[in-house]
LOPADO-943516 format. One record per residue (C-alpha): residue number from 0; residue in one letter; x, y, z. Coordinates in steps of 0.1 Angstrom, whole numbers, plus 5000, padded with zeros to 4 digits. Layout:
N
PT resi resn   c1   c2   c3
PT  NUM    A    X    Y    Z
...
END
This chain:
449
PT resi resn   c1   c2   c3
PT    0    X 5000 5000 5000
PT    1    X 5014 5036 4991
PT    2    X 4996 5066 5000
PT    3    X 5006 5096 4980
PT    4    X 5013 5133 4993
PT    5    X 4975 5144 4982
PT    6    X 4954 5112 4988
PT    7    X 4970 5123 5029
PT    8    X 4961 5157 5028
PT    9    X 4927 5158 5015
PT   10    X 4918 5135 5040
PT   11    X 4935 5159 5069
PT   12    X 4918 5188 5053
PT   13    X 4881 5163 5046
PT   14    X 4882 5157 5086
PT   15    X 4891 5190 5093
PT   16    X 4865 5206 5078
PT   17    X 4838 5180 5088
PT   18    X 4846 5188 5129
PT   19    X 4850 5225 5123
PT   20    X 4812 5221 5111
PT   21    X 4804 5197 5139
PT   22    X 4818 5221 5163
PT   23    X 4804 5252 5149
PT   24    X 4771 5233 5152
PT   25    X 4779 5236 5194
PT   26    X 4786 5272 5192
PT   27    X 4754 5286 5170
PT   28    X 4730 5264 5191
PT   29    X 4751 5278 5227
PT   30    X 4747 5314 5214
PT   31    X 4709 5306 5200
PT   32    X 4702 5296 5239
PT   33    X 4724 5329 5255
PT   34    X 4751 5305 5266
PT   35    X 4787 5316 5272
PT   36    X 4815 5303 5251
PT   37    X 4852 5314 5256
PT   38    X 4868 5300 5226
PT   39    X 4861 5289 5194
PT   40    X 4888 5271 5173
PT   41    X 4893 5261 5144
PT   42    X 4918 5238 5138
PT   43    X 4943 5230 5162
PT   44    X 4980 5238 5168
PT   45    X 4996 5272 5166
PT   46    X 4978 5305 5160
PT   47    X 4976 5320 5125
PT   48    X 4951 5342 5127
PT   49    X 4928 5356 5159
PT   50    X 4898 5377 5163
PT   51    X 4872 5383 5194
PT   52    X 4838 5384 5184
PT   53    X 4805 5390 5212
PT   54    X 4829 5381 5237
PT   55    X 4844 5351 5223
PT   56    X 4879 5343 5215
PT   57    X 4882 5329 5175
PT   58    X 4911 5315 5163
PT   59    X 4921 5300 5126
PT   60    X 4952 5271 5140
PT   61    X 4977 5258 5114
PT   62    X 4972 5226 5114
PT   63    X 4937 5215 5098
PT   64    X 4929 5185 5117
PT   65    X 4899 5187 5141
PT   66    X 4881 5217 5160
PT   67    X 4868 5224 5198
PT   68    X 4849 5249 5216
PT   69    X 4854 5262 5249
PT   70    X 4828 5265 5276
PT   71    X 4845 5270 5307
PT   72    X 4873 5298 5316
PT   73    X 4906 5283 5327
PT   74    X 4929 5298 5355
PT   75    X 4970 5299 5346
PT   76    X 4974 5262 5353
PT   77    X 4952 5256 5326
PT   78    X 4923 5242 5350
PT   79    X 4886 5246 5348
PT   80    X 4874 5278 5370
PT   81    X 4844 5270 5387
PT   82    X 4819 5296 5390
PT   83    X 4780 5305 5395
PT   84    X 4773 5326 5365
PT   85    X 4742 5319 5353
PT   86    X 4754 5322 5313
PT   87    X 4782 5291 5318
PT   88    X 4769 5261 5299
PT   89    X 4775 5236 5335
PT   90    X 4746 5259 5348
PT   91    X 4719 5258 5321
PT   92    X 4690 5237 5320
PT   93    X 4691 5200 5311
PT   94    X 4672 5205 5282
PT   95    X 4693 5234 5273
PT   96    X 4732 5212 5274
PT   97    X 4711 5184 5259
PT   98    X 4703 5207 5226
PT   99    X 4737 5221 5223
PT  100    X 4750 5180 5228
PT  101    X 4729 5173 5199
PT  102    X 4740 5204 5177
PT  103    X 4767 5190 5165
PT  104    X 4756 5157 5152
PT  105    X 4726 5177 5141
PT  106    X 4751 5195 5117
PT  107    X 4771 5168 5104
PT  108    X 4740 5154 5092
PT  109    X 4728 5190 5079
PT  110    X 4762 5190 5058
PT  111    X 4761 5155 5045
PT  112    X 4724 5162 5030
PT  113    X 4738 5195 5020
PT  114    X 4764 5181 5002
PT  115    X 4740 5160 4984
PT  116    X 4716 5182 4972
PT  117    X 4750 5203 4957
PT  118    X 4758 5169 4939
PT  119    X 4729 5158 4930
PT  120    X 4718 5199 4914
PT  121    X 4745 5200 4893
PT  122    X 4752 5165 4882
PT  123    X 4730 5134 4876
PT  124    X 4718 5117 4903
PT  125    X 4706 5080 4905
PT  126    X 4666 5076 4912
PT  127    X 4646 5043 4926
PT  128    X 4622 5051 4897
PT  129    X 4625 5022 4874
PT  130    X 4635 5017 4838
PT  131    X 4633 4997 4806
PT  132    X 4658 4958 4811
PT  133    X 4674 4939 4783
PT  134    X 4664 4907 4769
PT  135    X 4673 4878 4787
PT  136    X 4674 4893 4822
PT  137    X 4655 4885 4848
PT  138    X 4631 4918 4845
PT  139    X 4627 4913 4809
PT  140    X 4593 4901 4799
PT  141    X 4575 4913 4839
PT  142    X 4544 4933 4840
PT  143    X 4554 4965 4854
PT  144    X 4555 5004 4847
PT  145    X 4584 5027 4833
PT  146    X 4588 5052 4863
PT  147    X 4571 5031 4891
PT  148    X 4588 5037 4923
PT  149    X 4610 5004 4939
PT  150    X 4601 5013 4975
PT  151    X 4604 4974 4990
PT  152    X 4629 4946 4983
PT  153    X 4621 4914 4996
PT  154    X 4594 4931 5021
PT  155    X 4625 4952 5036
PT  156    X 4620 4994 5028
PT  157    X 4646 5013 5006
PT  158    X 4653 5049 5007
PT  159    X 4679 5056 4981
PT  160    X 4698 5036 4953
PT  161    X 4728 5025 4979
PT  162    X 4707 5005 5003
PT  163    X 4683 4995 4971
PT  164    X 4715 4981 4956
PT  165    X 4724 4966 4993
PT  166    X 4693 4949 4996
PT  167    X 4695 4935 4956
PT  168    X 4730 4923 4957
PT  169    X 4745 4921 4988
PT  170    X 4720 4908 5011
PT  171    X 4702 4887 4982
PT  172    X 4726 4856 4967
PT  173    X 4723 4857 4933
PT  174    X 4710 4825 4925
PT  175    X 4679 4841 4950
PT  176    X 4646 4847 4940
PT  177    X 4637 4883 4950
PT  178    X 4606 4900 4952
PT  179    X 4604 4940 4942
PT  180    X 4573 4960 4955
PT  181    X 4565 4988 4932
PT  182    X 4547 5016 4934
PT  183    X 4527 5031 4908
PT  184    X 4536 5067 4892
PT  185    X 4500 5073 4882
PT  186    X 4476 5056 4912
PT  187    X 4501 5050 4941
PT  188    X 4491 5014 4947
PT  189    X 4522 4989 4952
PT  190    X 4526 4956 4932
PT  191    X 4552 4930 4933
PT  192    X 4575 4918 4909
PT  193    X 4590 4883 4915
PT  194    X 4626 4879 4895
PT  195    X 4635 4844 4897
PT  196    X 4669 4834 4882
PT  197    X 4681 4810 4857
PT  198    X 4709 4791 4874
PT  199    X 4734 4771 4860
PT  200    X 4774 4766 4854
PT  201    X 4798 4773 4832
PT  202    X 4834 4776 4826
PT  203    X 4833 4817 4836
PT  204    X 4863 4849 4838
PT  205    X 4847 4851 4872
PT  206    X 4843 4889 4872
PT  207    X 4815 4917 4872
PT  208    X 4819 4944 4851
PT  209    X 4802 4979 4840
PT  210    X 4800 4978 4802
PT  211    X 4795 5013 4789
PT  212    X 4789 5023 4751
PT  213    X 4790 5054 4754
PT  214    X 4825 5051 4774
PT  215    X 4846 5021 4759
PT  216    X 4876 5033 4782
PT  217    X 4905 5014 4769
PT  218    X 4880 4997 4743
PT  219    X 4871 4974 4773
PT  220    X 4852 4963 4803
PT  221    X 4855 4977 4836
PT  222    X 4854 4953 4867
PT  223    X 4834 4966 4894
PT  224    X 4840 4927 4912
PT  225    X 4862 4899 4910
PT  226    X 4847 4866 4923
PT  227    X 4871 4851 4952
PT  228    X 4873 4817 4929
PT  229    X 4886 4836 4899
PT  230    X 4917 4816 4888
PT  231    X 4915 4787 4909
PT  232    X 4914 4812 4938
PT  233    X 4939 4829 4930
PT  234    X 4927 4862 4916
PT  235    X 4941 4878 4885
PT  236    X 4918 4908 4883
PT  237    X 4905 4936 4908
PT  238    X 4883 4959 4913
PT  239    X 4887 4992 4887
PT  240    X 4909 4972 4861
PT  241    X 4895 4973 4828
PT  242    X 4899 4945 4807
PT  243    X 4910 4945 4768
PT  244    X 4912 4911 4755
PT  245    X 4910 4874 4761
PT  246    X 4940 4852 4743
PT  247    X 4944 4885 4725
PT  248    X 4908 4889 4714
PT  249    X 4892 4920 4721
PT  250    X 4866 4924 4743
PT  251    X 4851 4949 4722
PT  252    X 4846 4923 4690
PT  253    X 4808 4915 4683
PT  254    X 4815 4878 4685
PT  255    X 4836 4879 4717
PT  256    X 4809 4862 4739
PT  257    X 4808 4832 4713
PT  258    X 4843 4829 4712
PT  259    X 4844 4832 4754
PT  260    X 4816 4806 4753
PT  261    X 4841 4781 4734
PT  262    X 4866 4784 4763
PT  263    X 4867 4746 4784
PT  264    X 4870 4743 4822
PT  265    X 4905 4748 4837
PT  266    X 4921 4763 4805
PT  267    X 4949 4787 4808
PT  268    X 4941 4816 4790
PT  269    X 4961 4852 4788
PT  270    X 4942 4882 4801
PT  271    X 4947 4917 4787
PT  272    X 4941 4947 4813
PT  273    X 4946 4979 4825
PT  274    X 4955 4986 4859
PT  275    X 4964 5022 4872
PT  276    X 4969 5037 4832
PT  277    X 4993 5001 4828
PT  278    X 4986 4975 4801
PT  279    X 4996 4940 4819
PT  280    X 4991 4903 4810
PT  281    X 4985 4877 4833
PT  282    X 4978 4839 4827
PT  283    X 4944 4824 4844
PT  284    X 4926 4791 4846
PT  285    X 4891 4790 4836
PT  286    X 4868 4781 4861
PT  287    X 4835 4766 4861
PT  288    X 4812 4790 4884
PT  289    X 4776 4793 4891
PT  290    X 4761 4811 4865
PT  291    X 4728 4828 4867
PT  292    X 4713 4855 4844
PT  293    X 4712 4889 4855
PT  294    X 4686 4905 4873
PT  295    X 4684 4935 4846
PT  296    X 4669 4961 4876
PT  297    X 4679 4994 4863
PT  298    X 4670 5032 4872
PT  299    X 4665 5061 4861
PT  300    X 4693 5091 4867
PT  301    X 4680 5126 4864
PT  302    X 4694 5159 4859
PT  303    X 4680 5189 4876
PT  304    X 4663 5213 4847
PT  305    X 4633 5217 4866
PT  306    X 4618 5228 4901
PT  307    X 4599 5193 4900
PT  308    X 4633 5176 4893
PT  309    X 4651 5200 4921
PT  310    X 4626 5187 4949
PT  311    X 4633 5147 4936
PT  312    X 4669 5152 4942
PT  313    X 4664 5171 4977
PT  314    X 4642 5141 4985
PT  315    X 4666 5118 4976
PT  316    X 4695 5137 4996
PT  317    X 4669 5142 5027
PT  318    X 4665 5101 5026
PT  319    X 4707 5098 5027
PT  320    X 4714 5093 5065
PT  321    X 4682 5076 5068
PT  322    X 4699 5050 5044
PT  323    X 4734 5050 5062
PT  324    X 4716 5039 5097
PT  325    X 4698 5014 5076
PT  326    X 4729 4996 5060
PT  327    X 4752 5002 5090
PT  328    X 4730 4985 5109
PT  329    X 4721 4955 5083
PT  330    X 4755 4953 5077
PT  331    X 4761 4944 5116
PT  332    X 4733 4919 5118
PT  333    X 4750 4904 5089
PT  334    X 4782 4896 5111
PT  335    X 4764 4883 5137
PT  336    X 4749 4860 5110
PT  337    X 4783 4848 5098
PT  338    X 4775 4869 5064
PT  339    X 4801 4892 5069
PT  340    X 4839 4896 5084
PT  341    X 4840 4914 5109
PT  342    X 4866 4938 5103
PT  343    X 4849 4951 5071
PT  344    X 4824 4970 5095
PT  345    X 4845 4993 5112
PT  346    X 4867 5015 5095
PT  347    X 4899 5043 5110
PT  348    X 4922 5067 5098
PT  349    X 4943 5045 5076
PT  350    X 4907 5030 5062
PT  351    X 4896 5065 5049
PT  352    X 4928 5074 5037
PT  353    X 4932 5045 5016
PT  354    X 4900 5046 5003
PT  355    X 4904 5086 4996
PT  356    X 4938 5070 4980
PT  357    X 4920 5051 4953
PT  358    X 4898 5080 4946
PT  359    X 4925 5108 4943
PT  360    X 4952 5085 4923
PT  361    X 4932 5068 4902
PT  362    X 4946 5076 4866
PT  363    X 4916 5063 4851
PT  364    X 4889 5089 4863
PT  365    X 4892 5128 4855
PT  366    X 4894 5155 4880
PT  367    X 4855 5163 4879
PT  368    X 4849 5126 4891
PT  369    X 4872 5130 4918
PT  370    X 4860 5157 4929
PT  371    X 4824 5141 4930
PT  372    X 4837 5113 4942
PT  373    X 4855 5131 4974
PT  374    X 4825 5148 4981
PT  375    X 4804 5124 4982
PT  376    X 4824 5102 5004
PT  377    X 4827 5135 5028
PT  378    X 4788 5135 5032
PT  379    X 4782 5096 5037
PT  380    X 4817 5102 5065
PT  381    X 4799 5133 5078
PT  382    X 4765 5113 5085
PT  383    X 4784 5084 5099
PT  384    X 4801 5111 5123
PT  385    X 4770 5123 5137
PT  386    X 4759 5085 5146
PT  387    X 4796 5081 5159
PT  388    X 4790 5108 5180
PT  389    X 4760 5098 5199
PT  390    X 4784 5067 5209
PT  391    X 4779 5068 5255
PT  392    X 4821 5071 5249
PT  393    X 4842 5098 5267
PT  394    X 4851 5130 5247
PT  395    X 4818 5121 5226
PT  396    X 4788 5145 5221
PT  397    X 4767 5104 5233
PT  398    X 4784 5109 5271
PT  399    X 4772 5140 5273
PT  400    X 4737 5134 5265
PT  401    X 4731 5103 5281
PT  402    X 4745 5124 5317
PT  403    X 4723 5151 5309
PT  404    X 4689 5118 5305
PT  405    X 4700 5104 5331
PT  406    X 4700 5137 5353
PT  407    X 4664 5141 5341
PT  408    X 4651 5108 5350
PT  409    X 4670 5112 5386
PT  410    X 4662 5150 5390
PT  411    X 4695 5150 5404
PT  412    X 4731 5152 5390
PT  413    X 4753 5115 5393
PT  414    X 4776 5111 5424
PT  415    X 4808 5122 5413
PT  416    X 4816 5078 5416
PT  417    X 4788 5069 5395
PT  418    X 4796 5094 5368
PT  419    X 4835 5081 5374
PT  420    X 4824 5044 5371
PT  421    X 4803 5057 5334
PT  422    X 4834 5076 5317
PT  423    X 4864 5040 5326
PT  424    X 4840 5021 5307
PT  425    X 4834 5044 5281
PT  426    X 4872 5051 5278
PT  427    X 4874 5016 5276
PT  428    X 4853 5009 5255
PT  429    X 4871 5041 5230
PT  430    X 4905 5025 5230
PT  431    X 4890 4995 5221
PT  432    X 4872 5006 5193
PT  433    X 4901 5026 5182
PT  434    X 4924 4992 5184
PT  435    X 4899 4976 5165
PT  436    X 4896 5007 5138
PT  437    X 4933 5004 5132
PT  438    X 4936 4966 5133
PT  439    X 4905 4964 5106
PT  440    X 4920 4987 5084
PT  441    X 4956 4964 5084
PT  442    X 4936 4934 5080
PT  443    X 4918 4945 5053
PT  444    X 4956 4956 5034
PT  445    X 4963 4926 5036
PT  446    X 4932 4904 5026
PT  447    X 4922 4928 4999
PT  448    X 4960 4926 4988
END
């Protein structure tokens, strides 16, 4: 794994950025109530630049890697100074410190659907509204609508195309039958739509890929997923290769699919892709794989050119961190299940940065898709901040609040032992997680290769 100079310091400045909001959020909703705050800063490290502002200390700090907000004064030994004044955050209301906890999740979640609606205003954005299918696919040939609305897969709600996507081919095998609930653009009823697959094998490349016509990158396929029995086991392919040609054929020839059906179990054959701007060759076996025709769901994209089109794509960005919740949690129910490895559901630091990595050094995609791209990632992080944040860990917004519901249930404050007892096992709990962040993120180096 490399990391290069850029892939590093857009994710300082992406994280930056994303607590300075957080933060910010604590401050607006402190000064919306008439609570005191010392210090705002943004950043941390040394000073660069300083202003006071309503009796505030502001401060822009060099190095652009998280943000805090100061409540309480401090005496010269850098301690806490207690006092009685009625404006101090410690002496507000419950309901009051509760509000100003939940600011700042409140505003990551504002600035991931914010985000959104930017992305999805000025550049297509996927719908659940569905579209025509090829022949042969498992759609082809159903009773259903152009434009009806996929709200249900398998009796289980979708908001958006990710957890749509999640639901078709992630938590549904493919050789599955699923069920699709529809909902009607003119009437509003729902109907269901069973796709049931053709299953069979074959001798297969063992890959997924995104066939464009109106792209032919390369003159080839891109993969978008490499079956972990590719090769005997042994994977040739990943992930964002494009593939050129088979024994020197091209991919691109009309009769390439009768020549790939001619190929026979276990023969070596010489692959032709592109990895990283780099043509390469590499031998692989043919293997004989489950084979099952495709489900052929596909969506409409839109792009905003009218007020009617504007409020689709603000619903669709409204629905985003109602979507994150609902994968993150399906996505732990599936390790529990034994569906999933359990280091694939927790990501850290060196996670993000190598998945920022991909986006900002990948040779293959131009600068306006990186940009997208790093946007969009920065909302679906910012959402899955605010959730972080209601975590019950120490230096978390979730300690805060869940002192504060507890205060209100008792009508009294904890002892200072209780509340003690509550922050070792959150700080325990927060070094483990942390351990397990970073040891995810290695694992997943070295499984993924």
């Amino acid at each position: 794994m490399s990391l290069s100079f850029w892939s590093i310091l857009v994710v300082i400045l992406l994280l930056g950025v994303l607590v300075t909001i957080h933060e910010l959020g604590h401050y607006w909703m402190a000064r919306l109530l008439g609570i005191k705050a010392y210090e705002v800063s943004i950043f941390v490290g040394p000073k660069l630049i300083k202003w006071r502002h309503k009796d505030c200390d502001f401060s822009i700090r060099c190095i652009p890697f998280g943000a805090y907000v100061r409540f309480t004064d401090i005496d010269d030994n850098g301690d806490a100074v207690v006092s009685d004044d009625p404006l101090l955050l410690v002496n507000q209301p419950r309901w009051k410190r509760l509000l100003v906890s939940l600011a700042g999740p409140f505003m990551n979640v504002i600035l991931g659907v914010l985000i959104c609606i930017g992305l999805y205003t000025f550049n297509p954005f996927s719908s659940l509204d569905i579209a025509g299918t090829p022949e042969g696919t498992q759609l082809y040939g159903q009773e259903y609508t152009l434009g009806d609305r996929i709200v249900e897969v398998n009796g289980k709600h979708v908001f958006t195309y990710l957890d749509f996507y999640y639901e078709l081919d992630t938590a549904a095998s493919p050789d599955e039958v699923v069920t699709l609930t529809l909902k009607s653009a003119e009437t509003g009823e729902k109907y269901n739509v069973v796709l049931t697959p053709e299953i069979g094998h074959r001798p297969m490349l063992g890959i997924t890929t995104y066939q464009d016509p109106e792209s032919n990158k390369y003159n080839g396929w891109e993969i978008v997923d490499v079956d972990e029995n590719q090769n005997n086991g042994n994977p040739v392919l990943k992930a964002g290769d494009f593939l050129t040609k088979v024994n020197g054929k091209s991919v691109a020839d009309e009769d390439f699919f009768d020549f790939l059906a001619k190929l026979q179990d276990g023969e070596n054959i010489v692959l032709t892709y592109v990895r990283n701007g780099v043509e390469n060759e590499a031998e692989c076996a043919v293997t004989t794989m489950l084979y099952t025709n495709q489900r052929g769901v596909y969506c409409y994209s839109y792009k905003v050119d009218s007020f009617p089109i504007f409020l689709k794509a603000c619903s669709y960005a409204v629905k985003m961190p109602v979507t994150v919740i609902n994968v993150s949690i399906k996505s732990i129910g599936s390790v529990f299940e034994g569906k999933e490895e359990v280091y694939n559901m927790v990501s850290g630091p060196i996670g993000v940065t190598t998945t920022v990595s991909d986006v900002v050094d990948d040779v293959d995609d131009t600068v306006e898709q990186k940009v997208y791209t790093i946007f969009f990632l920065g909302a679906i992080i910012s959402i899955g901040l605010a959730f972080t944040n209601l975590l019950p860990i120490p230096g978390l917004d979730g300690i805060q609040m869940i002192l504060v519901i507890v205060e209100m249930v008792m009508g009294r404050p904890l002892s200072k032992k209780a509340e003690g007892i509550l922050n070792g096992v959150g700080f325990v709990m927060l070094i483990c997680l942390v351990i397990f962040a970073f040891a995810s993120d290695i694992i997943r180096i070295f499984v993924g290769g």
